[in-house]
C-alpha positions in Angstrom: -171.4 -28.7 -75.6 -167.8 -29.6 -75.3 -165.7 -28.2 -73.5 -161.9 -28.0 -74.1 -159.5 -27.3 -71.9 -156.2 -25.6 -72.9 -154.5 -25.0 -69.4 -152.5 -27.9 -70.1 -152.3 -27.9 -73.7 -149.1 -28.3 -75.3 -147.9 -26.2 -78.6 -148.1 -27.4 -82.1 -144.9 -28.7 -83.1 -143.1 -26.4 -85.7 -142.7 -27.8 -88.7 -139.5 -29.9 -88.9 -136.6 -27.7 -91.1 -135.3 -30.0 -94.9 -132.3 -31.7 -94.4 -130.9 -29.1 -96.3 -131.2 -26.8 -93.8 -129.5 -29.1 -90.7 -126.5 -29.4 -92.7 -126.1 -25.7 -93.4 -126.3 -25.3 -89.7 -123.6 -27.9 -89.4 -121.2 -26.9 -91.9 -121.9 -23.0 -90.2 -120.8 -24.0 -86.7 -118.0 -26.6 -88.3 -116.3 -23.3 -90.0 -117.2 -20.7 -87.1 -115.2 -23.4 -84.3 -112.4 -24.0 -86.7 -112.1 -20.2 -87.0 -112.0 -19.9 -83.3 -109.7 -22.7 -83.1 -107.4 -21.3 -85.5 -107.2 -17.8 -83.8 -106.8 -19.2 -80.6 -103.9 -21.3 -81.4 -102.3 -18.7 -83.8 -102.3 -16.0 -80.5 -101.2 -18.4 -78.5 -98.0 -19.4 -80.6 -97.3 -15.5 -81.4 -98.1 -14.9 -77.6 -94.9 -17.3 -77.0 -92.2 -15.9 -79.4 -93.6 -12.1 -78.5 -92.6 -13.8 -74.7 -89.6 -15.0 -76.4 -88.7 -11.8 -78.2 -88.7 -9.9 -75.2 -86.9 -12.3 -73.0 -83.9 -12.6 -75.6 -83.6 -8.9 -75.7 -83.6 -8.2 -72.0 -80.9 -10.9 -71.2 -79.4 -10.0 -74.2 -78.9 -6.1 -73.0 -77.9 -7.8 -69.4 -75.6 -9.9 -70.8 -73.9 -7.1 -73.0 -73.9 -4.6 -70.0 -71.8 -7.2 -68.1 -69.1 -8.4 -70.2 -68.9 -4.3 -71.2 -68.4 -3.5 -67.5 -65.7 -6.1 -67.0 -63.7 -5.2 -69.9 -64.1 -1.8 -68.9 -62.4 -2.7 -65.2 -59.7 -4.0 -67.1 -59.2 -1.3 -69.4 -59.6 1.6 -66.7 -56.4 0.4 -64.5 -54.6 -0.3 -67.5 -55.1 3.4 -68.8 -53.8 4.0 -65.5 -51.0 2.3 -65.4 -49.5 2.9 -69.0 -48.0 6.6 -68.4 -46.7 5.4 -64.8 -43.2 7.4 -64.4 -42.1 4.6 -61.8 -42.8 1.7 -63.9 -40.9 3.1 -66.6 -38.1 4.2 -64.5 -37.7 0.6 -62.8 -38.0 -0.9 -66.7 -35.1 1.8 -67.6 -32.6 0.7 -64.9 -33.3 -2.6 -65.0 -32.9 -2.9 -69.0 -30.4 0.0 -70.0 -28.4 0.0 -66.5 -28.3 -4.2 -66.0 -30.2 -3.9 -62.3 -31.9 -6.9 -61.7 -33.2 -5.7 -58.5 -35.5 -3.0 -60.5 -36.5 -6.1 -62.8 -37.8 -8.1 -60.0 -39.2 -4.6 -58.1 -41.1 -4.3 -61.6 -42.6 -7.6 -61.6 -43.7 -7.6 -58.2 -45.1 -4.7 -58.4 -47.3 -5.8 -61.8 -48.0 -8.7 -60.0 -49.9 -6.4 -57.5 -52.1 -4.6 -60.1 -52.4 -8.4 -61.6 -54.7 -8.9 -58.9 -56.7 -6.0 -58.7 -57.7 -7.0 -62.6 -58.6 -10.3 -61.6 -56.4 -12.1 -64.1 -53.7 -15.1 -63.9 -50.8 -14.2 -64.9 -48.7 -11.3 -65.5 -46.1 -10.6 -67.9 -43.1 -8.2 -69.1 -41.7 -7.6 -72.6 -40.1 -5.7 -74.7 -41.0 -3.4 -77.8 -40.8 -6.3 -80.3 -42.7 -8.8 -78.5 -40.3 -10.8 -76.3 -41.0 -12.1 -73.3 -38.3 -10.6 -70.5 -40.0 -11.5 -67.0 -43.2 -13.5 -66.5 -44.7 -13.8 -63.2 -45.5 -17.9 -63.9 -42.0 -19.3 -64.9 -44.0 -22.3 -66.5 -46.1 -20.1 -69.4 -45.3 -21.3 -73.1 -44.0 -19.1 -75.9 -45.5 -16.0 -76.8 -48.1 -16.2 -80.1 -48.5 -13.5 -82.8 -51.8 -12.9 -81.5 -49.8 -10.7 -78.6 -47.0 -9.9 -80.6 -49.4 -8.0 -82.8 -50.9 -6.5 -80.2 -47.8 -5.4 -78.5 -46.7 -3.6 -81.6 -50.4 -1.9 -81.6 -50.2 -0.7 -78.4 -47.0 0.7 -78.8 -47.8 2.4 -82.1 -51.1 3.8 -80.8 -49.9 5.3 -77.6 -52.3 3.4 -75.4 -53.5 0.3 -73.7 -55.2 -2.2 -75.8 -56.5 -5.6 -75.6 -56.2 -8.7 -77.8 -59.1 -10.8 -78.5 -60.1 -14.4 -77.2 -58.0 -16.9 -79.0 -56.3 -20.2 -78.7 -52.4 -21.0 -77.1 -50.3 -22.9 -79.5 -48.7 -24.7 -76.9 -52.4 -26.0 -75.2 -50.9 -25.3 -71.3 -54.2 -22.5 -71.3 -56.3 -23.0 -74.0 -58.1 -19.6 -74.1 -56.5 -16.3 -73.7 -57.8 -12.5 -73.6 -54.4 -10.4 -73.0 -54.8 -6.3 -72.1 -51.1 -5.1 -73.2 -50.4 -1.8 -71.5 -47.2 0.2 -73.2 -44.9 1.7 -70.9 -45.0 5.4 -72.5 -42.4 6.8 -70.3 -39.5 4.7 -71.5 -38.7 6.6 -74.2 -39.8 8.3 -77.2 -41.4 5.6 -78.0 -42.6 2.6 -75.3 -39.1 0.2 -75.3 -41.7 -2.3 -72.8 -45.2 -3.4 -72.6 -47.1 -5.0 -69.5 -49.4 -8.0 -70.0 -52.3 -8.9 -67.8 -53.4 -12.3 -69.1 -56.4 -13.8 -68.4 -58.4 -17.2 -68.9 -62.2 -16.3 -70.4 -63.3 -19.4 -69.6 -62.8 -18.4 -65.7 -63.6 -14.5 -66.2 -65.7 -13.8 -68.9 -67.9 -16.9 -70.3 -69.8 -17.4 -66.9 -71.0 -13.6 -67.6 -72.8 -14.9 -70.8 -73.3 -18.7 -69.7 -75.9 -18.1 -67.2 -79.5 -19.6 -68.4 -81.0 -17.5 -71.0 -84.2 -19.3 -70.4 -85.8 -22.9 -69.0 -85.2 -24.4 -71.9 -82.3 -27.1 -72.7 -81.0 -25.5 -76.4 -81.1 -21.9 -74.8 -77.9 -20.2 -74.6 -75.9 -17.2 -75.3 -72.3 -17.3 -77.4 -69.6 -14.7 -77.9 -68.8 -14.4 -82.2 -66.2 -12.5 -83.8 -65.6 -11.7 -87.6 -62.1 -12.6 -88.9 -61.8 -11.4 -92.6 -64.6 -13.5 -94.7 -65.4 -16.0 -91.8 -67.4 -15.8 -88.8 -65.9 -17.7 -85.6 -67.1 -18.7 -81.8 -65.3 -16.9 -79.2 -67.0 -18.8 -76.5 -67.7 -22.5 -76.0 -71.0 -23.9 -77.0 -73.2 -25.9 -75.2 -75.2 -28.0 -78.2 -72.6 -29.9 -80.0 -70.2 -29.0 -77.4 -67.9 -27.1 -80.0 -64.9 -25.4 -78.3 -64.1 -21.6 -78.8 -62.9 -21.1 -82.6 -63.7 -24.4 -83.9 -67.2 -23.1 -85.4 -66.1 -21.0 -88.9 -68.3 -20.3 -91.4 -67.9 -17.9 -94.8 -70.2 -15.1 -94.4 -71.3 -14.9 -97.4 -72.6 -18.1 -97.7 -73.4 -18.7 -94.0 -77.2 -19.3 -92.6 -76.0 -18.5 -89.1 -77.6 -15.9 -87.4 -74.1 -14.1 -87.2 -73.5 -14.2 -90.9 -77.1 -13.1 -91.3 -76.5 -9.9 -89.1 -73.0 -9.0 -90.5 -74.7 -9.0 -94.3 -77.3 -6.6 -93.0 -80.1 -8.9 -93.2 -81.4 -8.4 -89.9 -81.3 -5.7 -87.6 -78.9 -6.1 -84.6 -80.7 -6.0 -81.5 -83.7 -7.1 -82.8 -85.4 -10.5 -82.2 -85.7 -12.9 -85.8 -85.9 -16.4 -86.8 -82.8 -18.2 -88.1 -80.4 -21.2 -88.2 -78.1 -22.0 -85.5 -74.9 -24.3 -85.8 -76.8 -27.2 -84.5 -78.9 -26.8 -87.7 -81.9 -25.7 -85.0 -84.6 -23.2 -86.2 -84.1 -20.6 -83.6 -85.3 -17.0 -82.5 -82.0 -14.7 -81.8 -80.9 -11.4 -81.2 -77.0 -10.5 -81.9 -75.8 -7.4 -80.1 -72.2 -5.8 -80.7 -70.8 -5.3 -77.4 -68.8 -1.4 -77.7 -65.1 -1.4 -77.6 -64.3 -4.9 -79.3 -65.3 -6.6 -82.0 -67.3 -9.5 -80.3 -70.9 -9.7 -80.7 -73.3 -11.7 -78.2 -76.0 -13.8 -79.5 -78.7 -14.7 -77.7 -81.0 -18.1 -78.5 -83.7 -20.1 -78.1 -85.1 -22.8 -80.3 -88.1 -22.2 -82.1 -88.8 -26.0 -81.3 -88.6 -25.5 -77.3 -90.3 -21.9 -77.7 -93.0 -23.6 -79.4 -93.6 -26.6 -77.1 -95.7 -25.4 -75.1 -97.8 -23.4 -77.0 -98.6 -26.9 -79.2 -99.3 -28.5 -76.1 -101.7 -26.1 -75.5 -103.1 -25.6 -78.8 -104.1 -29.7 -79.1 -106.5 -28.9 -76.0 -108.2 -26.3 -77.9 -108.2 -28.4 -80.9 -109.9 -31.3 -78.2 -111.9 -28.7 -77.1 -113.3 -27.6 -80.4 -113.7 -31.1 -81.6 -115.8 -32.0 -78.8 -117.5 -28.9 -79.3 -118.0 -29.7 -82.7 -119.2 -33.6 -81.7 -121.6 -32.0 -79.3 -123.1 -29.7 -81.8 -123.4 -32.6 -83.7 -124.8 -35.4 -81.5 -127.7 -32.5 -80.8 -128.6 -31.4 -84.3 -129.1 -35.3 -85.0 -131.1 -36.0 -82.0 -132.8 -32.7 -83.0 -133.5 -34.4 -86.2 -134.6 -37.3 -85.0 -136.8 -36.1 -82.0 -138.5 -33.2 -84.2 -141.7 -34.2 -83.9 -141.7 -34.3 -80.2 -143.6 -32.1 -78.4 -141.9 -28.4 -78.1 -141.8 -28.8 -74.3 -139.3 -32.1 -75.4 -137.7 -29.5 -78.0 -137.0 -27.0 -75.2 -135.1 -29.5 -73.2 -133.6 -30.7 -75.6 -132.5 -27.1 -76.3 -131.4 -26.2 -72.9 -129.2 -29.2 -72.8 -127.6 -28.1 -75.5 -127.1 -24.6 -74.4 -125.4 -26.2 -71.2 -123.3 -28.7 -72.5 -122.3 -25.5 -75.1 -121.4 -23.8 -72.0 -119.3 -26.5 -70.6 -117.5 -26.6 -73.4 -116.9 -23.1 -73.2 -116.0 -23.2 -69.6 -113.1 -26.2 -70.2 -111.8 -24.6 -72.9 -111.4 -21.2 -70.7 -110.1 -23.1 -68.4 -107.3 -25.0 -70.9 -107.0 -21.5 -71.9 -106.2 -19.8 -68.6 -103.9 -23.5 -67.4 -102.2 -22.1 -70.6 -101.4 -19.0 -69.6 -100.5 -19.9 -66.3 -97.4 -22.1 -67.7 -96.5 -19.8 -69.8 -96.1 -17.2 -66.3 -94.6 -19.8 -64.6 -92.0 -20.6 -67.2 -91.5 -16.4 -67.2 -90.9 -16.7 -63.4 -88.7 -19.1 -64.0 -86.5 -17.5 -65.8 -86.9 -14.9 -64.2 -85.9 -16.5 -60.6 -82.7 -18.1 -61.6 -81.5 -14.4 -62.6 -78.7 -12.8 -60.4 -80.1 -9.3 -60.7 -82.9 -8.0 -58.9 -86.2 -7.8 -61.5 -88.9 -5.2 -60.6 -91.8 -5.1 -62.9 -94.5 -2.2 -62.3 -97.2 -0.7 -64.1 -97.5 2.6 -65.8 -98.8 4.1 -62.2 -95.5 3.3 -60.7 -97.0 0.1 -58.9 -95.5 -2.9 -58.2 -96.7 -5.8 -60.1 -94.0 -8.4 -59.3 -90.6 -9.1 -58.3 -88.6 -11.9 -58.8 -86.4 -13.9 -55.7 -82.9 -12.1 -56.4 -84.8 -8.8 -55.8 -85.9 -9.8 -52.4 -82.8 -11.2 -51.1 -80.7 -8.0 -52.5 -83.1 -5.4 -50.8 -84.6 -7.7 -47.7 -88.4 -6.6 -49.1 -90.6 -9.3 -49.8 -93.2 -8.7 -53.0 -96.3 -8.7 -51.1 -94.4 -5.5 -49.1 -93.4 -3.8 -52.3 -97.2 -4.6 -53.7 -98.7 -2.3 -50.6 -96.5 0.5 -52.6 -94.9 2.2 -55.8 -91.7 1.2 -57.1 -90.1 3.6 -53.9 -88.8 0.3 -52.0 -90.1 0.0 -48.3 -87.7 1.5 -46.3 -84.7 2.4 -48.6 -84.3 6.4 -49.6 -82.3 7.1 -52.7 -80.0 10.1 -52.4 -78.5 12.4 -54.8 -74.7 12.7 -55.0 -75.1 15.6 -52.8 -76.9 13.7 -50.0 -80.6 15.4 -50.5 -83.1 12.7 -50.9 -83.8 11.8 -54.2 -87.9 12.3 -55.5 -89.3 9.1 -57.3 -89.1 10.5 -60.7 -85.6 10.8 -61.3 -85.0 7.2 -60.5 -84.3 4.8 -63.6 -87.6 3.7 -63.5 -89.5 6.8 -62.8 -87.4 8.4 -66.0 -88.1 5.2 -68.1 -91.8 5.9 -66.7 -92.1 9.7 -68.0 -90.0 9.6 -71.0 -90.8 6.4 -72.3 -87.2 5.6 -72.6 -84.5 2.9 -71.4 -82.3 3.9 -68.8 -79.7 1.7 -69.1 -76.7 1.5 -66.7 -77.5 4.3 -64.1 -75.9 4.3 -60.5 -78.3 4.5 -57.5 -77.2 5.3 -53.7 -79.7 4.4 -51.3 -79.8 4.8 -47.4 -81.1 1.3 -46.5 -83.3 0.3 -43.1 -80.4 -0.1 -41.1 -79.0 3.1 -42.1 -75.9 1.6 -44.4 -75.5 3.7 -47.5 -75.5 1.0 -50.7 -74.8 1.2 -54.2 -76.7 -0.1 -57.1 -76.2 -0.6 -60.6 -79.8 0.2 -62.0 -81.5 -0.5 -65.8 -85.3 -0.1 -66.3 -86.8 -0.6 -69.7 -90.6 0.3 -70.9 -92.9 -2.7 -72.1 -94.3 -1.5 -74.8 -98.1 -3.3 -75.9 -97.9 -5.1 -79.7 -101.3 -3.7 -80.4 -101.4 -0.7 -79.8 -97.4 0.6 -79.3 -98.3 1.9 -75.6 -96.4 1.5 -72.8 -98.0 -1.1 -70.1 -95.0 -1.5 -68.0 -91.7 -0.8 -67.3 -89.1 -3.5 -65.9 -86.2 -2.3 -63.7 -82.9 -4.5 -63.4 -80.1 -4.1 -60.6 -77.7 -5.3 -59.0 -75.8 -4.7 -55.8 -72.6 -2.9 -56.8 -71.7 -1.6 -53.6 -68.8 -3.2 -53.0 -67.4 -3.0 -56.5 -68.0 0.5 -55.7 -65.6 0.6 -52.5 -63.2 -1.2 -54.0 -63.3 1.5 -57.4 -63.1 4.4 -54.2 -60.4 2.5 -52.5 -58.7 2.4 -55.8 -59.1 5.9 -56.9 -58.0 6.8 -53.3 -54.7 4.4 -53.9 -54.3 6.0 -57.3 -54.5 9.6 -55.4 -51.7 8.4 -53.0 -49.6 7.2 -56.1 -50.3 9.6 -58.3 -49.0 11.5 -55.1 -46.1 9.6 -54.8 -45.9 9.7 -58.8 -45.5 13.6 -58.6 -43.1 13.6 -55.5 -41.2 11.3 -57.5 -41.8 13.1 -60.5 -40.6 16.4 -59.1 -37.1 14.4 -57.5 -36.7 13.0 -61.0 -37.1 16.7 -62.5 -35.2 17.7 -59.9 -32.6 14.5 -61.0 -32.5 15.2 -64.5 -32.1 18.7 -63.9 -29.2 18.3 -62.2 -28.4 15.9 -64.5 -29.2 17.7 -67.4 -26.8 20.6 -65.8 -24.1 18.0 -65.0 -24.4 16.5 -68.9 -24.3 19.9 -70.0 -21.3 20.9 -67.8 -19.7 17.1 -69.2 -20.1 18.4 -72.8 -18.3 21.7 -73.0 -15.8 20.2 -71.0 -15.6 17.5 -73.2 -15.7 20.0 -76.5 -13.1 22.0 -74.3 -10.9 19.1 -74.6 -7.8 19.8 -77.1 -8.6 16.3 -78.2 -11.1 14.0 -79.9 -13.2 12.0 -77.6 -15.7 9.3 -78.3 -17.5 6.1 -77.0 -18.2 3.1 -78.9 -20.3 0.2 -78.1 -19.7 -3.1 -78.6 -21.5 -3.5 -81.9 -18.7 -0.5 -82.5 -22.0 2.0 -83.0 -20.8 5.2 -81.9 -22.6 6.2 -78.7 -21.1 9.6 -77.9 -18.7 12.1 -79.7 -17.7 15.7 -78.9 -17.4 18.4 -81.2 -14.0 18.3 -81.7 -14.2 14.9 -83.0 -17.3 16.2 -85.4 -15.2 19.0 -86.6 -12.2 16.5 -87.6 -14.6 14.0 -89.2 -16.7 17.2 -90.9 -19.9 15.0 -90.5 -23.0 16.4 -88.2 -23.7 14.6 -84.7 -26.8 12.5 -86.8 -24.4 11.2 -89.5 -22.0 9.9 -86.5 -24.1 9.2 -83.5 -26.0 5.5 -84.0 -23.5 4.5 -86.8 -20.6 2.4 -87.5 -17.6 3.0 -88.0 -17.6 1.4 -91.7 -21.0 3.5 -92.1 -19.1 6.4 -91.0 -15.9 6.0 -92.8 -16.9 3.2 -95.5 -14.5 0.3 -96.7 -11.1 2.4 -96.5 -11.9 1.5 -92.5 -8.1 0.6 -91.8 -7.9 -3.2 -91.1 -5.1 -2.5 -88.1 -7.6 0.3 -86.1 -10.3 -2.4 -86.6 -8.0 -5.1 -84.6 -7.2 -2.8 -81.4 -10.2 -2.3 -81.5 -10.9 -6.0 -80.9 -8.2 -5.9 -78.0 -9.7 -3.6 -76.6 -13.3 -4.9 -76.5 -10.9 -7.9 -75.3 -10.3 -5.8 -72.1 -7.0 -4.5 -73.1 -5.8 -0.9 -73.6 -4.6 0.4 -76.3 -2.1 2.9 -77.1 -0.6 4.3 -80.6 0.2 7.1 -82.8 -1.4 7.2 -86.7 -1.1 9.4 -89.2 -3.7 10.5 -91.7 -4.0 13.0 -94.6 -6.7 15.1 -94.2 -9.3 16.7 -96.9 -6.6 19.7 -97.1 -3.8 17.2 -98.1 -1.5 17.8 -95.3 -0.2 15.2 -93.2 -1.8 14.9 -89.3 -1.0 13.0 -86.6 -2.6 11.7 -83.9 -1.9 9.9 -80.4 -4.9 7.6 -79.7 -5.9 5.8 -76.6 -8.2 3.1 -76.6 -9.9 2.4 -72.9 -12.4 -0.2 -72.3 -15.7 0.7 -71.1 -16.7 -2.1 -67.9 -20.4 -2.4 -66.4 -20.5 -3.2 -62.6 -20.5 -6.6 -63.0 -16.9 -6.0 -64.8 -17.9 -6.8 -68.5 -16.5 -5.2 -71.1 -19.4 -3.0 -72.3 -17.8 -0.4 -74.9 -14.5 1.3 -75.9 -13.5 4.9 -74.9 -11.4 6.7 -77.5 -9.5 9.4 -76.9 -7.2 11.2 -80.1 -4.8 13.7 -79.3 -2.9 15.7 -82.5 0.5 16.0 -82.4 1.3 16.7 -85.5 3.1 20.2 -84.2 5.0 18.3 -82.0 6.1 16.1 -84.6 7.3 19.0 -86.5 8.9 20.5 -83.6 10.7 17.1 -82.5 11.9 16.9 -85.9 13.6 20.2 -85.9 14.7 19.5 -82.3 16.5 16.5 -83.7 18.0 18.4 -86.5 19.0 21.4 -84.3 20.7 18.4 -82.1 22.6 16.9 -85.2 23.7 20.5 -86.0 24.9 21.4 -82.1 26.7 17.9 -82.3 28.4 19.4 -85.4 28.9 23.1 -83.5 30.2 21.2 -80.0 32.7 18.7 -82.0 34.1 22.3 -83.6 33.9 23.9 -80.5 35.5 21.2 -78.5 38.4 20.9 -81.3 38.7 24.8 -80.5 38.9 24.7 -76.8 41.6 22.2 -76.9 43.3 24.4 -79.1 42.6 27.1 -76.9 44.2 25.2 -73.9 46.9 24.2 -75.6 47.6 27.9 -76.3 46.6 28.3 -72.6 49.5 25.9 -71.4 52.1 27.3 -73.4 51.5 30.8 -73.4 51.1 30.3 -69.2 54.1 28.1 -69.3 56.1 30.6 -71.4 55.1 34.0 -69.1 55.5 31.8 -66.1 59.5 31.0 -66.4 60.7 34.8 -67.1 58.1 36.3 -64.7 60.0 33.9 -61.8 62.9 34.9 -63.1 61.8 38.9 -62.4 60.5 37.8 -59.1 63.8 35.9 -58.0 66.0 39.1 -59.4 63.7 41.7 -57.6 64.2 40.0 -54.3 67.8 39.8 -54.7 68.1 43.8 -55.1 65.5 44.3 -52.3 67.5 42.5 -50.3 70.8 44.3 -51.5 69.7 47.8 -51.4 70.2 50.2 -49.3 68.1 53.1 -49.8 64.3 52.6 -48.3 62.5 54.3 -51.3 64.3 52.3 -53.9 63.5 48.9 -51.5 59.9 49.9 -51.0 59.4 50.4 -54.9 61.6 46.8 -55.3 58.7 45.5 -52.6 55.8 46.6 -55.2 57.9 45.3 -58.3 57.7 42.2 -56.7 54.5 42.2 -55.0 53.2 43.0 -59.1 54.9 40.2 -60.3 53.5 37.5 -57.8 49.1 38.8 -58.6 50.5 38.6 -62.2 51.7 35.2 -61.8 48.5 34.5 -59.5 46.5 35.6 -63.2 48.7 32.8 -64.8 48.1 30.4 -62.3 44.2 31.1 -62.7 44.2 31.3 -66.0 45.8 27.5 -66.2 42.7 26.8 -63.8 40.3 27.6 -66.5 42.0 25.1 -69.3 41.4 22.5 -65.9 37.5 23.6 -65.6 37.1 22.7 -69.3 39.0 19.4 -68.7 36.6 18.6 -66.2 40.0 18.3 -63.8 39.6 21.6 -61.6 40.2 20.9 -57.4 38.6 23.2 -55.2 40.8 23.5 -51.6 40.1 25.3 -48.5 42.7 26.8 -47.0 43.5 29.7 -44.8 44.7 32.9 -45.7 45.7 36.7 -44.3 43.1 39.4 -45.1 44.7 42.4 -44.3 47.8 41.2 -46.1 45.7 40.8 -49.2 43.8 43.9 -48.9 47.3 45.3 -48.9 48.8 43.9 -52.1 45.4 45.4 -53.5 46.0 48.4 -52.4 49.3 48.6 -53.3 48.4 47.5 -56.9 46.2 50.2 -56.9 47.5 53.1 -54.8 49.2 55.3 -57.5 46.3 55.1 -59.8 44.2 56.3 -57.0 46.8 58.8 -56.4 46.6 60.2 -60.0 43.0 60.9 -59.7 43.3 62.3 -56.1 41.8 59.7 -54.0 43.1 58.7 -51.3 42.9 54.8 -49.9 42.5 54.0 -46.1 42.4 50.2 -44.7 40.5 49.9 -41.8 42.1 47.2 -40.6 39.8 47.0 -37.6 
């Protein structure tokens, strides 16, 4: 009997498969690893521009925020500035009253707010344009750019800025100018301020900063002028210098032309041309309140790089995978017929040489991944801003460097927490402490939301109250549109803050000042308003025609006598010439005193004119040059007097003259008549009347009787008062002659109250009365 022992008896080898059937298996795993391959390269390429994507749009936002927040610093003091009573009351002495020292007080002054703007240079001008003060003697001519822009502001009412463009003369080559109108001088602004600044200092390092670690990223300022689109900003590729890159839009590849024909959504991460002629990945954001637009770059080249490097490993990986699979089958096929114990080994070598395949290509896979956060952090790391990222929890995932120096917390102390930082405690604007959730990023947590631009106060570990500037946006996942994440962005604004408080607390004061000066200048121009008024009616009081004339001979000021005489309204005389007001019959001799008396010299002269009703007028003018205080000759005062009465009334003066010349030459021809008659009628009365006084003393003297003496006495005493009438009446004839003597001499009174009563004393006696002389 036999007897077999199958304790160590091996298996029958299966039968050996066709050769059919090994190449099936062959071309099977061929097409299942070059599916694998193909997916895993595919993710990891989308994987990179999704990484791409996102970075573009968050420095992108960052980027816009910044430049937004500058330009609104410079905008904010210029709306400040732009209805100041006191910069338009220095502008108005200086320019309408010739006061240089308000001028220079001006310009200080703007100099001043320069600063606070942080621009270069400050400038002053006037309504069309011209440059009247500068604060850097050495700046070029002024270029339409700011011309227009002066007119704009001016029309508008407000403060405006220019764009970024190019000096003609080269001395700066960029310029951004904010023009601020002086409203208050006048129905219109007659002056503008300029605060000019240099982009390349101010605003280009906002948008120059790296957008990621790779050589052609960058970010460039672009504006649209008419059909063309232009660079703002300097470019770092080809080195182009602000407005030297212009392209039609219509025509254009450039991302910028792309997004202003509404072929890509703004904001939005695509694929385009750059000017290099790079394939990039950009997003173009408008920034609000200009017409700039920002876009952010990176080439699809450098984006890529990475992502290929990686991908050849898995393409090694596979291909190995793929030799392996093949060395085995064939030494399957070959070793077959071995014994199955043979087959098994063979098998479990192939399972682990399978599985260290599998492991090295993990392990490419996870090196991969690990650049790919490394090149994150490093962008990340160079930012300014504090970056917090945390999970949908409110956990901290990561931080980058800024975030750490900014708040003193280091990540592996946020990482023990939420997004609360270690030892800070937000307050509200009333003090109370502010709960998690209504934080940027606990709002962008529950609503799902970016908060974008929000103002923190925090109490920090020292007990110093700071001031953040705070942005948090969700991370949404590709796949499935929820939100994994939320990223918060900050910065320290706190003393941007102090120096906003310390200017609102400066405005206060001035606006302060403003009003007390506002209320003196009411006060001012009340009285002077008053004292204007009270200079008007006297000056309409005026029996006269007054005016004022400058020296273009526009007529500055007339009262309404002057109006009435002329029969035009103030607004057909005031701001015209006299040709305008008069036309060509102007006379040519008024024009020429006129002249004079710009000249400095007075003038003084009487006109006549015929008026509307046909009558002759006249007038006695007086031209009086108007000085400044520096003694020019600034105007011409004229002052019209009518006199055409007097005329009249001299004339008939003079004829009322030549007819008393006739009436005296008559009269005098009389008189001497008269005074001849006087002589001889004096001369004839005088000789017989001596004769009666001689005879009348001779029979006084002779008689005897006293009655017939006494009588004789009066006879007598009669004839000498009548020939004391002749004697006066001769005087008379020597008064008209001009040849009367006056002569003092002594005489008796009581004998000449006697003759006077003796003349008298019978009259008196016929009527009863009866005469005493007191002769005491």
């Amino acid at each position: 009997m036999t007897i077999i022992d199958n304790k160590n008896a091996q298996p029958p080898p299966a039968s050996a498969p066709g050769w059919m059937g090994w190449w099936a298996m062959m071309a099977l795993a061929t097409l299942v690893t070059a599916l694998a391959t193909a997916w895993g390269v595919r993710h990891e390429f989308e994987l990179r521009h999704e990484q791409a994507a996102a970075r573009l749009q968050a420095v992108s936002e960052l980027r816009v925020a910044e430049v937004r927040s500058w330009m609104d610093r410079q905008m904010s003091l210029a709306y400040f500035l732009d209805d100041s009573v006191l910069f338009a009351d220095l502008f108005n002495r200086w320019r309408n009253d010739g006061d240089d020292t308000a001028g220079s007080n001006l310009l200080k002054r703007v100099a001043d707010f320069r600063k606070a703007t942080e621009g270069d240079v400050a400038l002053l001008l006037d309504d069309r344009g011209n440059v009247l003060a500068r604060e850097n003697p050495s700046a070029g001519a002024v270029e339409e750019e700011l011309r227009a822009a002066v007119r704009d502001a001016i029309e508008r009412g407000e403060a405006v800025h220019t764009s970024i463009y190019r000096r003609a003369d080269g001395k700066t080559s960029l310029c951004l100018d904010v023009v601020i109108p002086l409203l208050k001088t006048g129905d219109k602004a007659r002056g503008a301020i300029v605060f000019r600044t240099d982009p390349r200092r101010a605003v280009f390092p906002l948008i120059n900063a790296p957008v990621a670690d790779h050589p052609r990223a960058e970010s460039v300022l672009w504006q649209r002028r008419g059909d063309q689109v232009v660079n703002l900003s300097d470019t770092q590729l080809v080195r182009h210098e602000a407005g030297t890159v212009s392209e039609p839009i219509a025509t254009s590849p450039l991302v910028m032309a792309r997004v202003l024909r509404r072929e890509v959504v703004p904001g939005q991460a695509f694929r385009g041309v750059d000017y290099a002629g790079f394939e990039v990945v950009a997003t173009a954001m408008e920034i609000k309140g200009t017409d700039w637009w920002l876009v952010s770059k990176e080439s699809i080249a450098d984006i890529e790089a990475p992502a290929r490097e990686n991908a050849k490993w898995i393409i090694g990986v596979a291909l190995l995978a793929l030799l392996a699979f093949g060395a085995i089958t064939r030494l399957m096929s070959q070793r077959h017929a071995l014994a199955s114990l043979q087959r098994g080994q063979a098998e479990q070598q192939r399972l682990d040489t399978l599985s260290s395949a599998h492991d090295a290509s993990e392990a490419r896979s996870e090196r991969a991944l690990q650049e790919s956060e490394a090149h994150y952090r490093s962008v990340v790391a160079v930012l300014t801003e504090g970056i917090v990222v945390c999970d949908t929890a409110g956990k901290v995932l990561s931080c980058n460097p800024a975030a750490e120096r900014i708040l003193g917390c280091t990540e592996a102390e946020w990482r023990t927490g939420t997004a609360q930082t270690p030892g800070w405690h937000p307050v509200r604007r009333d003090g109370s402490p502010m709960p998690p959730e209504e934080t940027a990023a606990g709002r962008a947590l529950s609503t799902g939301k970016a908060q974008l631009g929000s103002t923190l106060t925090s109490i920090g570990p020292a007990g110093d109250v700071s001031t953040f500037e705070v942005s948090a946006t969700p991370v949404m996942s590709p796949d499935t549109g929820e939100m994994i994440s939320v990223v918060a962005s900050f910065s320290d604004v706190t003393q941007q803050t102090r120096n906003q408080r310390e200017l609102e607390q400066h405005r206060d004061r001035l606006e302060e000042l403003v009003e007390q000066r506002t209320l003196a200048l009411q006060a001012a121009n009340t009285e002077l308003t008053e004292s204007a008024r009270f200079s008007r009616e006297i000056a309409n009081t005026i029996p006269g025609m007054v005016t004022y004339w400058d020296r273009e001979l526009r007529c500055r000021f007339a009262n309404q006598p002057y109006l009435d005489w002329s029969g035009k309204s103030a607004e057909q005389v005031l701001g015209h010439t006299r040709h305008e007001i008069f036309g060509e019959e102007y006379a040519p001799t008024v024009a020429l005193r006129l002249e004079a008396a710009l000249e400095g010299r007075a003038q003084s002269f009487e006109r006549e004119t015929t008026r509307n009703d046909g009558q002759p007028h006249v007038h006695q003018i007086h031209y009086t040059p108007a000085h400044t205080g520096t003694g020019t000759t600034c105007g011409v005062y004229v002052i019209a007097f009518e006199i055409t009465a007097l005329k009249q009334s001299e004339a008939a003066l003079q004829q009322a003259n030549e007819a008393l010349l006739l009436s005296s030459s008559q009269a005098h021809s009389a008189t001497r008549a008269k005074s001849a008659f006087l002589a001889n009628m004096s001369h004839e009365i005088r000789t017989p009347m001596n004769a009666i006084i001689g005879l009348t003393h001779l029979m006084a003297r002779d008689a005897k009787d006293g009655l017939q003496r006494d009588r004789l006495g009066k006879i007598g005493d009669a004839a000498q008062h009548l020939l004391q009438v002749i004697n006066d009446v001769l005087e008379l004839s020597k008064i008209e002659a001009g040849k009367l003597l006056l002569e003092s001499r002594d005489f008796d009174r009581d004998e000449l109250l006697s003759k006077t009563f003796d003349l008298v004393s019978e009259r008196a006696a016929e009527k009863g009365l009866e005469l005493m002389l007191d002769t005491d």
